[in-house]
N, C-alpha and C positions, 0 to 999 in steps of 0.2 A: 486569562490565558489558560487556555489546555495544558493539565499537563504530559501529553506525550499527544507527537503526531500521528497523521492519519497513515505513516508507513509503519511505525512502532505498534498501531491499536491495531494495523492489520496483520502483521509480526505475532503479535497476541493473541488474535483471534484464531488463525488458524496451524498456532500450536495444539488450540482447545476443540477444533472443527476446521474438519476442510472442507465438508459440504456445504456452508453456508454462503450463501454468494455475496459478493463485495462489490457496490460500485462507486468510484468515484469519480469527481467533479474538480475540476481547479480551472481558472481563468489565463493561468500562465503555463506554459509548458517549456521546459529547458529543458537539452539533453541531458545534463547528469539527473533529473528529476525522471526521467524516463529509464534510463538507467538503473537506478536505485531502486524504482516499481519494482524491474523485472526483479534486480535481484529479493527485494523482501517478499515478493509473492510467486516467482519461481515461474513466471510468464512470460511472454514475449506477446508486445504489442505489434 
């Protein structure tokens, strides 16, 4: 198991860079999951 998810490694990433672009993938989609995106990445899907 990973230790930190893909909302935490993207949290991380763009403490260090915000140019770098980001995409992800998932199979399930739930609103608090959509929710929590915008908030760690500061976006709106």
């Amino acid at each position: 198991m990973p230790k930190i998810d893909g909302f935490e490694a993207t949290r991380v990433i763009r403490l260090s860079d915000t140019d770098t672009p980001i995409a992800a993938l998932c199979v399930s989609v739930l609103k608090e999951d959509i929710k929590k995106l915008n908030k760690s990445v500061r976006i709106t899907i």
